[in-house]
C-alpha positions as CSV (number, residue, x, y, z in Angstrom):
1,X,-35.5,29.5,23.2
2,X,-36.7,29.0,19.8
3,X,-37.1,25.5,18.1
4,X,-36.9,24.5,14.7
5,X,-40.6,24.6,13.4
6,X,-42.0,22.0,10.9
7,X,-43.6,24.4,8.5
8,X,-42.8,27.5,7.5
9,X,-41.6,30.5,8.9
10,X,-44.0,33.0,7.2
11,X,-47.0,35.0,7.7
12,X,-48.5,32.3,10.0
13,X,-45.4,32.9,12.3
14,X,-46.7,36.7,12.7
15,X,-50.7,36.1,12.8
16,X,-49.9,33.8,15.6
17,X,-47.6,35.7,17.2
18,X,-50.5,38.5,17.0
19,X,-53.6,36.2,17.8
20,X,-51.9,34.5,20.7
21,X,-50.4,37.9,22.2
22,X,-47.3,36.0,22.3
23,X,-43.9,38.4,21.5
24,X,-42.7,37.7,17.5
25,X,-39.2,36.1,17.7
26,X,-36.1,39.1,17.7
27,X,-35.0,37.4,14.1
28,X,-36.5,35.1,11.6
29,X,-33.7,32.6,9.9
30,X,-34.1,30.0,7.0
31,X,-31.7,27.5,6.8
32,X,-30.7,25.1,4.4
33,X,-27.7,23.4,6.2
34,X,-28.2,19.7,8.2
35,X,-31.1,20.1,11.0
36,X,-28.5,19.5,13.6
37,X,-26.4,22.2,12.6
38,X,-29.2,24.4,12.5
39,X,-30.5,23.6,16.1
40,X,-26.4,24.3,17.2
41,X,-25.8,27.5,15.5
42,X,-29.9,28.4,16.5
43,X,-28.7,27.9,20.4
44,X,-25.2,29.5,19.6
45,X,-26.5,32.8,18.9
46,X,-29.1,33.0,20.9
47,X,-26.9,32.3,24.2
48,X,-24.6,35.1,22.3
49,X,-27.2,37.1,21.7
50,X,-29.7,37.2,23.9
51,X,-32.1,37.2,20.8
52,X,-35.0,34.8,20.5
53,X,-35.1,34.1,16.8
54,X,-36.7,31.1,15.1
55,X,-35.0,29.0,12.6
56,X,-37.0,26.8,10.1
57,X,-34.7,24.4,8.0
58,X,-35.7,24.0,4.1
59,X,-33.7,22.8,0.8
60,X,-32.2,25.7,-0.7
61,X,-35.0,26.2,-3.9
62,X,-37.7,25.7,-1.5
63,X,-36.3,29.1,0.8
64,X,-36.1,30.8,-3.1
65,X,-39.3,30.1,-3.7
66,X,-40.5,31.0,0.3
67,X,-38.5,34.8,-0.4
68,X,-39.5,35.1,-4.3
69,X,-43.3,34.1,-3.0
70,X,-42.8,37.1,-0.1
71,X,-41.0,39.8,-1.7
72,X,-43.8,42.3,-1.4
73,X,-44.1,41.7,2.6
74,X,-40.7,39.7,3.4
75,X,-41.4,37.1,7.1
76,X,-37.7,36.3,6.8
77,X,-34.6,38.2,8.0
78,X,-31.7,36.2,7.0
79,X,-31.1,32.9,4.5
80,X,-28.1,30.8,6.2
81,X,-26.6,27.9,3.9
82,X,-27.7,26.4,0.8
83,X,-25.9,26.4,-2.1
84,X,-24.3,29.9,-3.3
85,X,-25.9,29.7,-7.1
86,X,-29.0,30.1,-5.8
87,X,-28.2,32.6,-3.5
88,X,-26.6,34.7,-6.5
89,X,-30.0,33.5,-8.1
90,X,-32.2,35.8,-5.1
91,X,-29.6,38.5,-5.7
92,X,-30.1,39.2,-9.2
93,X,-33.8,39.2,-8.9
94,X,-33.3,42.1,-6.1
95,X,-34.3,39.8,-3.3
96,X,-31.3,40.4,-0.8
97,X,-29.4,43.2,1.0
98,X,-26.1,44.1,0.5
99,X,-24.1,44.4,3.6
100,X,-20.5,44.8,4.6
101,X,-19.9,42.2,7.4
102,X,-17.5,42.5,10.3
103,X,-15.3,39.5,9.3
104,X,-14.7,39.9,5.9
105,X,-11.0,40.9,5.8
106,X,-10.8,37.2,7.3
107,X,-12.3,35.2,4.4
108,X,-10.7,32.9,2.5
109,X,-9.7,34.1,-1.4
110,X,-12.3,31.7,-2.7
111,X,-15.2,33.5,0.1
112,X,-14.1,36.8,-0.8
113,X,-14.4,36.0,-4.5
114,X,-17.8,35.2,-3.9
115,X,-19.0,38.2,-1.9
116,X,-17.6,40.2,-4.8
117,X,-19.4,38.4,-6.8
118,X,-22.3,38.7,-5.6
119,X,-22.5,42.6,-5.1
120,X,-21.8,42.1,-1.7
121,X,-25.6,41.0,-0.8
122,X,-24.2,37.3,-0.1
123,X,-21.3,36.1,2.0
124,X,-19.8,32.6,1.7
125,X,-19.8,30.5,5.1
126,X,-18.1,27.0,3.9
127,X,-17.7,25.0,0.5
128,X,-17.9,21.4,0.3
129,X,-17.4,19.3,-3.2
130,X,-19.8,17.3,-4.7
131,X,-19.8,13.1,-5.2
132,X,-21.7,10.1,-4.2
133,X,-21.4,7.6,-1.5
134,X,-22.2,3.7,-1.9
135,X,-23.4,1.2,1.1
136,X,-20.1,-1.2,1.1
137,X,-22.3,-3.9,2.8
138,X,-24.9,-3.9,1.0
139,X,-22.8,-3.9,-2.5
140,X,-21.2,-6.9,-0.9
141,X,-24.6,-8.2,-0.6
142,X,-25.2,-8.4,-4.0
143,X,-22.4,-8.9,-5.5
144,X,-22.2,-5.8,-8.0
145,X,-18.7,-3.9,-8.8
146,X,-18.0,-0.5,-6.5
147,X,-18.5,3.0,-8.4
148,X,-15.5,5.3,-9.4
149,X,-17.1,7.6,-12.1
150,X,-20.2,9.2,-13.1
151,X,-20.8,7.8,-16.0
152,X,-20.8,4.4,-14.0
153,X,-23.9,5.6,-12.1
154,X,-25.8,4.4,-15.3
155,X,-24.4,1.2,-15.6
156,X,-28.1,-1.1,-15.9
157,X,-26.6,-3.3,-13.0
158,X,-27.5,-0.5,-10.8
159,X,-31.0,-0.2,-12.1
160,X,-33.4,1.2,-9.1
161,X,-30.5,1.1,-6.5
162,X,-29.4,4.8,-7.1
163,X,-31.1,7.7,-5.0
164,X,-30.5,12.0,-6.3
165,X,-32.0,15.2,-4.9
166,X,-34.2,17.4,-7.7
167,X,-32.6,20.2,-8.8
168,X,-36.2,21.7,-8.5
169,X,-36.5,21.7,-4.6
170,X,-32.3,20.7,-3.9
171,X,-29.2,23.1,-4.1
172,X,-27.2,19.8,-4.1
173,X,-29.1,18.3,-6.8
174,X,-28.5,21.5,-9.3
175,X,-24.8,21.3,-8.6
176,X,-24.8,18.2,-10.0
177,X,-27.0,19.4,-12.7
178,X,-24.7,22.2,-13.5
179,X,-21.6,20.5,-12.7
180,X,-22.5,17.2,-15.6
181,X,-23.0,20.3,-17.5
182,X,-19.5,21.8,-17.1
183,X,-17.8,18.4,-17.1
184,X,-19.3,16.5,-20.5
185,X,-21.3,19.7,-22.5
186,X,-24.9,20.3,-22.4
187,X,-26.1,17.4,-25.0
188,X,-24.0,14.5,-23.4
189,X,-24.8,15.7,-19.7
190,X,-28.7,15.8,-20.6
191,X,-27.8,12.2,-22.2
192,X,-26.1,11.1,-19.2
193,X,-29.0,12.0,-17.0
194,X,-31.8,10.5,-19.2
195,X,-29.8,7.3,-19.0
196,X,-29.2,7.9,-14.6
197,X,-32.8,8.5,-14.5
198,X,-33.5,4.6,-15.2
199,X,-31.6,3.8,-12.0
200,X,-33.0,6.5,-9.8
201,X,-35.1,4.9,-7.1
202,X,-36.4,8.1,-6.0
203,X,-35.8,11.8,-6.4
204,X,-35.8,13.7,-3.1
205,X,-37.0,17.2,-1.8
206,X,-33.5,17.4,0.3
207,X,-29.9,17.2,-0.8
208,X,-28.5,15.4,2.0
209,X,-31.7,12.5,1.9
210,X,-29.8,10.1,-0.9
211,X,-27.1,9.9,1.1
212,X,-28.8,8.9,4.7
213,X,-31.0,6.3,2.7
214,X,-27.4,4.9,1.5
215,X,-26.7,4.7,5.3
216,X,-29.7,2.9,5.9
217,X,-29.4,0.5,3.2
218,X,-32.2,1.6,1.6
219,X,-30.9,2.9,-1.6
220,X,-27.4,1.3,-3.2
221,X,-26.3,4.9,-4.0
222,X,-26.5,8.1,-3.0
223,X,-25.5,11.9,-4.9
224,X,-24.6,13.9,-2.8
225,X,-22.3,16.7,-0.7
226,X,-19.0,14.9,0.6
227,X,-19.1,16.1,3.6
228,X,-22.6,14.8,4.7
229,X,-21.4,11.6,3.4
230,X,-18.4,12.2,6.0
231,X,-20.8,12.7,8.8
232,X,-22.6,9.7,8.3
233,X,-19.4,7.5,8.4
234,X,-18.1,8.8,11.2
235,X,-21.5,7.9,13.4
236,X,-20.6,4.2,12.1
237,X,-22.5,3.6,8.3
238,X,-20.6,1.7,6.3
239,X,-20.5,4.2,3.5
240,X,-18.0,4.4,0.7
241,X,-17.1,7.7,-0.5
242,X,-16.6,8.7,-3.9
243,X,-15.0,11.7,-5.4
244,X,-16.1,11.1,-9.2
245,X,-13.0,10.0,-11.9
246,X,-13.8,12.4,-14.4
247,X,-14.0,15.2,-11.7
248,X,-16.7,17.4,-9.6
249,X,-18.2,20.9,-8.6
250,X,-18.7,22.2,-5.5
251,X,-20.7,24.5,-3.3
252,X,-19.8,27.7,-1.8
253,X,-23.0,27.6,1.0
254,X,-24.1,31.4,1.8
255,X,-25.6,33.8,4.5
256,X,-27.9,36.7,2.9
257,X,-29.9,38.8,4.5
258,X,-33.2,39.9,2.6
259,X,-34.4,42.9,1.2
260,X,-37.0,44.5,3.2
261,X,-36.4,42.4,6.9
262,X,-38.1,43.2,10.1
263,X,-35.2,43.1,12.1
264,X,-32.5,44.4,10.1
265,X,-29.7,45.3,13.1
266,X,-30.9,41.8,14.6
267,X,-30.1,40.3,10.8
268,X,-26.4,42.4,10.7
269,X,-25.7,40.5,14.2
270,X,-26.5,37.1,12.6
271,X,-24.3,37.4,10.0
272,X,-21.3,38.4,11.6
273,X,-21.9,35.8,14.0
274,X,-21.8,33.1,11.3
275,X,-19.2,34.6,9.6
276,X,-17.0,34.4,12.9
277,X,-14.8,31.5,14.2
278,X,-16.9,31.2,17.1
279,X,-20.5,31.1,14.5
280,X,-18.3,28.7,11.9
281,X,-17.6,26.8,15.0
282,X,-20.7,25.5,15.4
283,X,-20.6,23.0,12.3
284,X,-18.2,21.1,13.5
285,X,-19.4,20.7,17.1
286,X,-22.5,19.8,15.4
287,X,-20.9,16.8,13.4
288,X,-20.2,18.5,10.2
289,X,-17.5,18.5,7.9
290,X,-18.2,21.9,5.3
291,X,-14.6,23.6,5.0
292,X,-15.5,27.1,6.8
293,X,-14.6,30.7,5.5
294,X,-12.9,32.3,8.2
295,X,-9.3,31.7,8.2
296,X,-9.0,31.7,11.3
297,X,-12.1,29.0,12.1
298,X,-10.8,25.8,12.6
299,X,-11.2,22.8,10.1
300,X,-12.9,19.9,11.3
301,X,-10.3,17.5,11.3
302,X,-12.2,15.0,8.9
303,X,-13.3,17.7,6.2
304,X,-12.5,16.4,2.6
305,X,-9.2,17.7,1.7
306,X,-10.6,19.8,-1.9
307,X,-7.6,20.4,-3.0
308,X,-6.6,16.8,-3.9
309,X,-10.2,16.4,-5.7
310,X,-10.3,17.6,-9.4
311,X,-12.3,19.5,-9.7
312,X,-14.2,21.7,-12.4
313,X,-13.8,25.3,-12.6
314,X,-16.9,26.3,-11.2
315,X,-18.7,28.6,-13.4
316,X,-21.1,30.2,-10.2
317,X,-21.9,33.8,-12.3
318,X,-23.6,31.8,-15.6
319,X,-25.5,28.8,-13.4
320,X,-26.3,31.8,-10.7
321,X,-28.8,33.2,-12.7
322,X,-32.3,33.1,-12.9
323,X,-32.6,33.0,-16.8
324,X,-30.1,29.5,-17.2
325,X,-31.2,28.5,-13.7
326,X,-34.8,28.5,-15.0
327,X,-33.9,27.0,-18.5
328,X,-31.5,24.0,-17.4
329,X,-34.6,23.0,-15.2
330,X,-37.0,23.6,-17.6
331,X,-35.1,21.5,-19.6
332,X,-34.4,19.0,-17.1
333,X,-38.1,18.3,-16.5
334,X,-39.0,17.6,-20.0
335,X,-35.8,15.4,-21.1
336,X,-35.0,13.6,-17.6
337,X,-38.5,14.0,-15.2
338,X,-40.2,13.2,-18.2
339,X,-39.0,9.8,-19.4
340,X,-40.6,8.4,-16.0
């Protein structure tokens, strides 16, 4: 059965396979969901398979980067989760496949949406709205008032106690990006985060990282997906979770299959699996909270409820492409990474 690897599933995977005269896996996956849903669905399909694929789990702009890098002689067959902008993102630059998948008379409006949107080479799997979580004991500890709002998350009382993804390695952290963005205007969001970056401990490769630091007690604060913030509660942290006052984005997280795969047929079989009940299944039985696709998948019974979160209209077309994708970071390295 193959395990997630610690390093990348690219042309090393096939020299290896080659030098060692060992057989190269029947599918090649990246992931950019929690590990320990990518170990359930990795064992999910290959019990409903047969296959022997291997699954190597990444933050969503390190797989972009991993596909971009490989275009010319793709090691990947399919890119499961991570944040749908930057899926849209590998679309536009002619990175993915399109492909009609079995289940998609069973998506919900707002996954169907999506695939349209995307020219049919991405299909949503769940969605999940952004916020922050905050370590109750440790706020008790020292004696500083809870967090409703963004804009409190620059308060100077929380100077260094605050931990955020980059936006340059983390889907989650550019959906905050884009979503400060839709909620104040570009000027006050980029003076927002200039005045965030003062309390920010520490800027992580991963989405979900602030968050389990905020578990931990390491960090205050942490940005990040509700739902990974509902996972850790439920194992016992004493986190506090936050849907921001002045309101929130959200993620759609994909499945794409990439231009140019070895294992195409094998790739068409992923995808439907994930977009099934069964496939969508396997984040909740993995502890995860992501409201999935499929209509017809059941909800894990502590998902955040969306539709009593306001939320912004989520512009995915404009902060899915690769020209204001590429500027908003640009910019967000010289007027926030900057200031250090």
């Amino acid at each position: 059965m193959g395990a997630i690897t610690a390093f990348g599933a690219g042309v090393a995977l096939w020299l290896g396979s080659a030098i060692t005269g060992m057989a190269a896996p029947s599918l090649v996956v990246l992931c950019g969901v929690d590990e320990a849903w990518c170990t359930a669905m990795e064992n999910a399909f290959e019990a409903k398979s047969g296959l022997d694929i291997s699954m190597t789990r990444k933050s969503t702009g390190d797989i972009l980067n991993q596909i971009r890098a490989e275009k010319a002689a793709p090691a990947i067959d399919v890119w499961w989760g991570g944040t749908g902008d930057t899926h849209l993102q590998g679309g536009s630059e002619d990175l993915l496949q399109p492909y009609q998948p079995a289940h998609k008379r069973d998506l919900l409006p707002w996954a169907q949406n999506f695939f349209a949107m995307s020219g049919g080479r991405s299909a949503g799997i769940y969605a999940g709205a952004l916020g922050f979580a905050y370590n109750s004991d440790l706020l008790r500890k020292l004696k500083l008032p809870a967090p409703t709002c963004w804009r409190d998350l620059a308060d100077p009382v929380y100077l260094g106690r605050v931990r955020s993804g980059n936006p340059n390695s983390s889907g989650t952290a550019f959906t905050m990006l884009a979503t400060l963005v839709q909620l104040f205007g570009e000027d006050e969001a980029f003076r927002f985060m200039a005045a965030l970056n003062r309390n920010i401990d520490q800027y992580t490769t991963a989405g979900s990282a602030p968050v389990k630091a905020a578990a931990r007690g390491e960090t205050l604060i942490g940005i990040s997906f509700m739902h990974d913030a509902v996972t850790l509660k439920q194992a016992g942290s004493p986190l506090v979770i936050v849907a921001p006052c002045e309101g929130t984005g959200y993620e759609i997280g994909a499945v794409s299959i990439i231009k140019g795969a070895h294992n195409p047929d094998n790739a068409r079989l992923f995808v439907d699996f994930a977009l099934s009940p069964e496939g969508q299944g396997t984040g909740a039985a993995s502890g995860q909270n992501q409201v999935p696709s499929n209509a017809l998948a059941t909800l894990p019974l502590s998902a955040p409820d969306i539709s009593l979160i306001k939320m912004v209209d989520y512009d995915f077309a404009t902060f899915g492409s690769p020209g204001e994708r590429s500027r908003l970071l640009e910019k967000f390295d010289t007027n926030v990474m900057a200031t250090n």
